[in-house]
N, C-alpha and C positions, 0 to 999 in steps of 0.2 A: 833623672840623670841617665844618659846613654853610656854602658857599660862595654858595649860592641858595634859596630860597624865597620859594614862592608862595604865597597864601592865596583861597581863595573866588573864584578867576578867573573871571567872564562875559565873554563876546564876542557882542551883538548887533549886525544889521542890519539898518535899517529895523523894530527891534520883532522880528523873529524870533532868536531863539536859538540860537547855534551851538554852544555850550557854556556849562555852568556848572556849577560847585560844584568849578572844579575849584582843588585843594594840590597843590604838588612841595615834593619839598626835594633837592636834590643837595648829595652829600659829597663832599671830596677825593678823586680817583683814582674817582671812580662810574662804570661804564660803563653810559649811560642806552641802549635803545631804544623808541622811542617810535612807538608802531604804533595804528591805528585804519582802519577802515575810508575808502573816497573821501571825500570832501567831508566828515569829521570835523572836520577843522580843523588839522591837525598843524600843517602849514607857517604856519597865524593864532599857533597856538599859540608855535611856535617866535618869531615876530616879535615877539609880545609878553614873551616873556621875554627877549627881545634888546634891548628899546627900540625896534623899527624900528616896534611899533607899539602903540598904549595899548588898555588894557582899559577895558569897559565900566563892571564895577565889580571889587573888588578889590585887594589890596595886593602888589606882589614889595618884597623886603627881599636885598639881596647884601651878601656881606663886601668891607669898606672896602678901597679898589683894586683892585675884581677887574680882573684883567686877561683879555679874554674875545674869542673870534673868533667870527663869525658868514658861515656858506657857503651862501649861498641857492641855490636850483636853478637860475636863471639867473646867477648871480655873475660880474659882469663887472672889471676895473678898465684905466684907461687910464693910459696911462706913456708919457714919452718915451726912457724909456729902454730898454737893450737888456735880456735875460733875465736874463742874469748880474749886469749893471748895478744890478738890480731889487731880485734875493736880498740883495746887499751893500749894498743900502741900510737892511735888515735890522740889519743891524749896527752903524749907523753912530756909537752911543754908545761898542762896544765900539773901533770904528776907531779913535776922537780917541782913545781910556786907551792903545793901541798905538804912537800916533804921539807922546803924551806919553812913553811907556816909551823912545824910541827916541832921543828929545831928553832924557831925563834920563843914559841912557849914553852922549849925547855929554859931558855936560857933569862924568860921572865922572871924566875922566882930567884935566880943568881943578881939580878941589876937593881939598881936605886936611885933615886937621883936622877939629874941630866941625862946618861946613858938608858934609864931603865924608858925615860921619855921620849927618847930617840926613836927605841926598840916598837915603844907602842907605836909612835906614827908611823914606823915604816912598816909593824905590822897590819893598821888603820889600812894604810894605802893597797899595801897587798892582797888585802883581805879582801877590799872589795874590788877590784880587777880582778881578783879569783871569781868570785860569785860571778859577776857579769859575764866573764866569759867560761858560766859553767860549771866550776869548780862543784858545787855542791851539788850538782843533776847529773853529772855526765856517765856515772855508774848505772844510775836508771835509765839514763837515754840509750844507753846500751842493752839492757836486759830490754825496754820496750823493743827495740828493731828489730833486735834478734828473734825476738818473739814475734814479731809481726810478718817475720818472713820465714817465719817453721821452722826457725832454729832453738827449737827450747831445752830449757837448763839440762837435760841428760847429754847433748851434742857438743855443750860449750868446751869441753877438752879432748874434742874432735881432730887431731892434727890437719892442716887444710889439706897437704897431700892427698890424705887420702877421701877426698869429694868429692861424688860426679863434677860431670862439665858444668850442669845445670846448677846445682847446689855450689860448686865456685862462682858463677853468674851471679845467681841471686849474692852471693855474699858478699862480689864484689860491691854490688850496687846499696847493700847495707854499709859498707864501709864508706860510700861516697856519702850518705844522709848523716852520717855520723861527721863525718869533717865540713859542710852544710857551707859548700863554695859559694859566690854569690853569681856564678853562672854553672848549673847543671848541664848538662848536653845527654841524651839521651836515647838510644837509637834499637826499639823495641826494645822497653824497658821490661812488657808481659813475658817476653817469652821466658819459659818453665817458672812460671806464676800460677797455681789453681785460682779460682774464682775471688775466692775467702781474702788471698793474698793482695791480689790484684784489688781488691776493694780497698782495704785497708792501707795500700799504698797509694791510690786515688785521695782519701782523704788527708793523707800525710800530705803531698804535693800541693794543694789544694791550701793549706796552708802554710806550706813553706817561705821561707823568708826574702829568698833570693830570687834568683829569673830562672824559666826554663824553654829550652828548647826541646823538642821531642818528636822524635818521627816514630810512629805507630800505624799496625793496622786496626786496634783495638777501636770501634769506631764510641764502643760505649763510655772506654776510658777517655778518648779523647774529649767526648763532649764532655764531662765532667770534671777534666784541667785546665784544657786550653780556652783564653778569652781571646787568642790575636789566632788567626791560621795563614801561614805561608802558603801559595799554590804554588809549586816549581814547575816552569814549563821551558821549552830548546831556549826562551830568547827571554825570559823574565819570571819576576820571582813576585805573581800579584796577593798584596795584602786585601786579608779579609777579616774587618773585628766582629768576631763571636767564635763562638768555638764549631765542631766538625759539622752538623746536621744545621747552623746556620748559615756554613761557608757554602753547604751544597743550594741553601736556595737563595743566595745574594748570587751564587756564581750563574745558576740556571736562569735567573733572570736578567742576569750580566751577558751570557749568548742569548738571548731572545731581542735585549734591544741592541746587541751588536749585527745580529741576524737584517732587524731591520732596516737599519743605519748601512748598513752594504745593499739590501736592494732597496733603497728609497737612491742611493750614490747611484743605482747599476742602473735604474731607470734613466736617472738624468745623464749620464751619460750616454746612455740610450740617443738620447733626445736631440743629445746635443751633437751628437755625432751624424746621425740623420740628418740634421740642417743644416749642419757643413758641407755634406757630401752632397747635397740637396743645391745648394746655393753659394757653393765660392765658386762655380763658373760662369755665374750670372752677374752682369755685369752692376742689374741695380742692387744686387742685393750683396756682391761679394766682402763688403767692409765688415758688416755685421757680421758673414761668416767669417772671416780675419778676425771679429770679437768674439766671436763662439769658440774657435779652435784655439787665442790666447788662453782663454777662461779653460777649458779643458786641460792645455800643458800645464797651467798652474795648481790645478787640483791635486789637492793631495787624495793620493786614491787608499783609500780602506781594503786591508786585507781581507778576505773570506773568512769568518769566523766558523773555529773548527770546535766540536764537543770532545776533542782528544781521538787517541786510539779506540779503534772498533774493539765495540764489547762481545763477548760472547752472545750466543743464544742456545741456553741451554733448556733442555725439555726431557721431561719423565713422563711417561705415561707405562699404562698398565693394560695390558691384554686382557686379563679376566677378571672378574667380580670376587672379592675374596666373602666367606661368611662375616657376618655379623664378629665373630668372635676371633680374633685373629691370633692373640697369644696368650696363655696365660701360664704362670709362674707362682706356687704354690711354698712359703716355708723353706725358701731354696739357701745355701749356706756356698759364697763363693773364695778361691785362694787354691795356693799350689800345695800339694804334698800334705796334702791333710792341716795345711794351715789356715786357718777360716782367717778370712781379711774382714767378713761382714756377712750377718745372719739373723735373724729372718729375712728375706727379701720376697715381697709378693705385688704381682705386676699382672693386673687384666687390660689387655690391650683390647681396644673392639677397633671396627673398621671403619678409617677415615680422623681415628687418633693421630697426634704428631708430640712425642712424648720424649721431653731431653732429661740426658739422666748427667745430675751433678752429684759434685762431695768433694771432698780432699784430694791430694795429690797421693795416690798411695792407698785409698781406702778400695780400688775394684770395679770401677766403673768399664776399664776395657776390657777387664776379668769377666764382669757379666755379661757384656758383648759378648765375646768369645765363646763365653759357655752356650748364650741362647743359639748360635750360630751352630755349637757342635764343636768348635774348632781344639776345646778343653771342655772336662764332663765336670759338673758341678759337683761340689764337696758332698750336699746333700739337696735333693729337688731333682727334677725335669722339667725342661719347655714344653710345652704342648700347644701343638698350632692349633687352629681350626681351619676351616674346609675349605679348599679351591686358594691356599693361602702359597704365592711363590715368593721366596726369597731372596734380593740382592741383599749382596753384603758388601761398605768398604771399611777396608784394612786402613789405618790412619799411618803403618806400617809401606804401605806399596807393594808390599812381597808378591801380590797378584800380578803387577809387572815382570817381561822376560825381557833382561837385559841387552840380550842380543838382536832382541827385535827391533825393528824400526819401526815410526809409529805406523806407518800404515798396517805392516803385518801386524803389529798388536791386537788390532781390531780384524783384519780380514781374519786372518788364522782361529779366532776365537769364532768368527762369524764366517764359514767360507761358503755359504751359499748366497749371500750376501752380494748384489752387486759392486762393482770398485766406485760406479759413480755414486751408492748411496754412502759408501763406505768415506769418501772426500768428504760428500757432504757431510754425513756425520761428524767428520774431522774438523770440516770447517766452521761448524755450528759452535766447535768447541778452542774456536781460534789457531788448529792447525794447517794451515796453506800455503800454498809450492813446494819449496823444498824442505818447509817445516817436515812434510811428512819423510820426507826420508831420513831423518836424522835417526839415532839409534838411542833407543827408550835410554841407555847408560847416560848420554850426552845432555839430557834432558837437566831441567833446574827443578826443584821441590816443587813450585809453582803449575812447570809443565807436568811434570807426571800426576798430581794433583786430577789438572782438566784431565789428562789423557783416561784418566781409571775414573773419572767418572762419565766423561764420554762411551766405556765402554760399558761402564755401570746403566747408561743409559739406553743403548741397543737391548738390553737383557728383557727390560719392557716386565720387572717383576710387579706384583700392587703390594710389599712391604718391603723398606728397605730400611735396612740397620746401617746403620753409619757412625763409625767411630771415628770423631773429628773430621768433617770432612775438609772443615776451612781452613786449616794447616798449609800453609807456602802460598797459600789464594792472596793476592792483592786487594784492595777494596772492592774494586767493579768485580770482579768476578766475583767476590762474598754476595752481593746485591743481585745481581745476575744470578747463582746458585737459589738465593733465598727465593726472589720472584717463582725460580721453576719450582723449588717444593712448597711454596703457596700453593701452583696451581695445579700439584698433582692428584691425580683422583686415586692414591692408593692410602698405606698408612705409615706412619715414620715413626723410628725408636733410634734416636742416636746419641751420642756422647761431645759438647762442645765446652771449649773455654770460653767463646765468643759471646759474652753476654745480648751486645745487640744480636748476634744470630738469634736467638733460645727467644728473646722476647719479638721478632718478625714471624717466626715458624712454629715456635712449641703453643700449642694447647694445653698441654696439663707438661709439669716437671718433678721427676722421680728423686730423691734426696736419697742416697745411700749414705749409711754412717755403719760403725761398729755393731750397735743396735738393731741394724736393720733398715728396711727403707720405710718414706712416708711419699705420698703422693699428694702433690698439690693441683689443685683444677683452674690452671690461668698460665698466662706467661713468666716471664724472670721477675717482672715488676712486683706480679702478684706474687711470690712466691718471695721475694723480698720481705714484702709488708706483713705477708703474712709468720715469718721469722720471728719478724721483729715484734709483733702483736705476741708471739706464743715467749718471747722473752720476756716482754711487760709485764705478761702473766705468769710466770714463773716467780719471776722477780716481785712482784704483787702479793703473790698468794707461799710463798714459798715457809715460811712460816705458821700458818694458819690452816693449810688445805694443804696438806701433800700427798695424802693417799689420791686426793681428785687429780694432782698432776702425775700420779705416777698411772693412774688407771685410768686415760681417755674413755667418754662417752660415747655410747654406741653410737651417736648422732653426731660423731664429729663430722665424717662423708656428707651429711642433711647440711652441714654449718657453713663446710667448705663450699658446696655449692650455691647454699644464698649467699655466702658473701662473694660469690664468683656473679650472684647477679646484682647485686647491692651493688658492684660496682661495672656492670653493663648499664645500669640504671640511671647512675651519677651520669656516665659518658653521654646517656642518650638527651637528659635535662640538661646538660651543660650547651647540646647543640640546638635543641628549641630555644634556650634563653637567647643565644646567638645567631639563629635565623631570626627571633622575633626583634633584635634591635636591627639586624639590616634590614628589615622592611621598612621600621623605623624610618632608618635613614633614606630608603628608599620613596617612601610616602612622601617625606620633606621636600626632595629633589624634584617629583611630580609637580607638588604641589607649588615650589620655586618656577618651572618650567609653566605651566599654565595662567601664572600670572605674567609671565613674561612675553608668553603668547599673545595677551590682550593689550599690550600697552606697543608694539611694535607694528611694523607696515612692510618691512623688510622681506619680499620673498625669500631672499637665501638667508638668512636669518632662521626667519619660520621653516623653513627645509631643514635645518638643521638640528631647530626644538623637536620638529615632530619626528627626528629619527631616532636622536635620543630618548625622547618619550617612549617609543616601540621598542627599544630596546629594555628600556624601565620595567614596562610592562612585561616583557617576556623573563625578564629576570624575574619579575613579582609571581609571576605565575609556576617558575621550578620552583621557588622557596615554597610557598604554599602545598605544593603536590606534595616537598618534603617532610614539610612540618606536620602537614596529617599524616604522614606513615608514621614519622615517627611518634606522635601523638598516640597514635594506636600502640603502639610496641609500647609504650610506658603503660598504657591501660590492663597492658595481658602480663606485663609483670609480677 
């Protein structure tokens, strides 16, 4: 059932166009994400399908009562009352049918007779319109959200006033899963979400009952909500069903055969243009060109297909070789003012590690940054580098920006021997050009100063860079773009992300900070999931029967973590022999189709055609093969 639609949506201002031509239609239970590049317009978009704000031209049509929540990226709400106070206000329809149910069993043991039968059916009927819609869970579904979004029971008589910005966000959008509209609308629903959060609300959604719309940069969250994806582009709004890392390869192969379909067009008209020009002066031959030049006006001509705005090209490289041993962090206890947030913590970096460090929102993660950097001294411990080891650092903060600068001095000034033309370039490698650069660092969006400081992070040319959140105000292509250049840097990383797909593209091992202390895991986000979740099973397991064994790890946990780090290089590499060895398979088949086709035909262009194909067979046959023994070998030295 269509709960929304849109028809022919424009959004102009001042006469420029920010979109148009664009239709939605959202179904019951839809899991929408809705993606487009910067300044597309998502968040215009989203407000005009919400009412907050009207289209230029165009019609929206909704089904009659929708009942619909709307979560802006600053979403604020004010209340006098307390946290808990707030959620049951939620409720307050079902409150009064409870406090009626409670006054109708008083008044049971007073009735008899006709009226006392009266009393039961209308309590029968009430009773269960209560339950269904709730009555008996809605205390719990409360305490779960609150809880699920690190509101627990010490907070609940928290007055809202007094709550950061972030902790009013997250509450408000506890308060929207509480009233469970059948259209969500949701617009960076992560932001000031930790990891923990952010999960646990993916699974929430994920089974939610209603429809959702969502614009995010969270690429991990997305794939794990969205089954439809919106692209917003100037002149339409193209659907793609699967969620984010399928929209990316149905759309990439969506410009490949648009690519082609424009020059297979640009040829013919090539052609055709040539034989006009060629032959409408010619007397035998000019009708035909009269039919060439009809046939051209009528073409519909295909636009140039574009892959979007130019991306970045961002690059790290490192001037010197650092040691083997890059940092290490001994028993170290981090927090202000003598107040320890998290202790033991110990961390041996070596050289050419990429090492992300998660936890809680609050447990010390940009605290330990800090401290390794120097910028705050640690409660108890010191960093110790090793040798030939230079430091970049970014601040997730920006404070290393001077606001008065423009971008170009930002980088010359820091850099003044530095030529101006490498200095543009620099600039522009990092999507600053023309009069981008004279704008003044103050003028800039989260985004830009973002590139700008790491642009300048990147002339510094260190081989270890600590990075505390770098992908903060980044849009998706620059996330992807960043990730590719620290794939390919030849130094060592130690940084602090919320971005799950980041941690699992870049991190090699990931650091878990808790109250306790840290644990270090040897794999990406994935692994460091599974392997949570495996030490939970086993907690939960053994918790009863072995607890000195859980409270005292084996000296051999480090031996454990690393074959299960190859136990599952292992799987990846036999999952991809089994899957070269069925395309050969298939490959074999098609040969073998092709050579008996060849004997039964006389057909020169025919046979020119098997036999090109077949060469191509063949050369295909030939990588898989070179592949399947390397990796055949690499499973034997496992």
């Amino acid at each position: 059932m269509i709960i929304l639609s849109a028809n022919k949506i424009e959004r102009s201002f001042a006469g420029d166009v920010l979109f148009d031509n664009i239709d939605i239609q959202v179904d019951e239970r839809d899991r929408i994400a809705l993606v487009g590049r910067n300044g597309a317009g998502k968040s215009t978009l989203l407000k005009i399908l919400v009412g907050e704000e009207a289209s230029t031209s165009g019609t929206i049509n909704t089904k009659r009562d929708l009942s619909l929540s709307y979560l802006a990226q600053d979403s604020r709400f004010t209340s006098t009352n307390t946290i808990y106070a707030e959620m049951l206000h939620v409720f307050d329809d079902l409150r009064k049918d409870e406090s009626r149910l409670r006054s109708m069993e008083g008044q049971m043991a007073e009735l008899t007779g006709e009226d006392l039968d009266r009393l039961m059916t209308d309590y029968d009927r009430l009773s269960e319109d209560f339950r269904q819609r709730g009555g008996f869970t809605y205390e719990s579904d409360i305490r779960a959200i609150l809880n699920g979004f690190q509101f627990d029971q010490t907070m609940w008589e928290t007055p809202i006033a007094e709550l950061s910005g972030g902790q009013n966000t997250r509450l408000a959008l506890a308060k929207m899963l509480l009233e469970k509209p059948e259209l969500l609308v949701l617009d960076e629903p992560t932001n000031h979400l930790d990891i923990e959060t952010i999960a646990w609300l993916e699974n929430y959604l994920v089974n939610y009952q209603g429809a959702l719309i969502i614009v995010s940069h969270d690429r991990y969250f997305l794939d794990k909500v969205a089954t439809i994806t919106l692209d917003l582009n100037p002149h339409s709004l193209d659907r793609y069903v699967g969620n984010y890392s399928s929209f990316m390869d149905q759309k990439a192969q969506k410009l490949e055969t648009e690519a082609k379909n424009y020059e297979k067009q640009a040829k013919e008209i090539a052609k055709l243009e040539d034989f006009v020009q060629r032959n409408i002066v010619r007397a035998s031959t000019t009708k035909r060109a009269q039919a060439r030049r009809k046939q051209l006006e009528k073409m519909e001509r295909l636009d140039k297909p574009t892959a979007g705005q130019k991306s970045a090209n961002m690059t790290f490289q490192a001037n010197k070789v650092s040691g083997n041993v890059v940092l290490t962090v001994t028993d170290a206890a981090i927090g202000y003012d003598n107040e320890v947030l998290a202790q033991p913590i110990d961390l041996d970096v070596k050289k050419l590690d990429a090492i992300a460090i998660v936890g809680p929102n609050g447990i010390g993660k940009t605290t330990f940054i800090k401290s390794v950097v120097g910028k705050i001294p640690f409660i108890a411990g010191t960093p110790t580098y090793g040798a030939n080891v230079e430091v970049g650092y970014y601040d997730q903060t920006q404070s290393a920006l001077t606001r008065t600068n423009t971008v170009l001095d930002e980088l010359w000034n820091a850099f003044p021997t530095t030529p101006e033309v490498e200095i543009r370039n620099r600039l522009g490698a990092f999507l600053f050009s023309g009069d981008d650069v004279k704008k003044s660092v103050a003028m800039l969006s989260g985004g830009e100063k973002a590139r700008l400081l790491l642009a300048k992070l990147s002339m510094e040319n260190n081989n270890f860079l600590i990075l505390d959140e770098p992908t903060n105000h980044l849009d998706i292509d620059s996330k992807e773009v960043l990730e590719n250049a620290l794939i390919d840097f030849d130094g060592t990383l130690l940084f602090v992300s919320h971005d799950r797909y980041f941690i699992n593209r870049v991190a090699t091992k990931v650091l878990e900070i808790s109250p306790e202390g840290s644990t270090l895991y040897l794999g990406d986000y994935d692994y460091y999931v599974e392997k949570k979740a495996e030490q939970e099973a086993l907690k939960a397991a053994e918790a009863g029967t072995q607890p000195d064994q859980l409270e005292a790890p084996s000296a051999g946990a480090s031996d454990y973590q690393s074959q299960k780090a190859n136990q599952k290089e292992l799987r990846k590499l036999t999952r991809r022999i089994e899957q070269i060895e069925a395309e050969l398979e298939t490959l074999e088949a098609r040969q073998a189709d092709i050579h008996q086709a060849m004997t039964i035909t006389n057909d020169i262009g025919q046979l020119t055609d098997l036999q090109t194909e077949l060469d191509q067979l063949d050369e295909q046959q030939m990588t898989l093969m070179e592949e399947w023994e390397m990796l055949s070998e690499q499973v034997e030295l496992q």
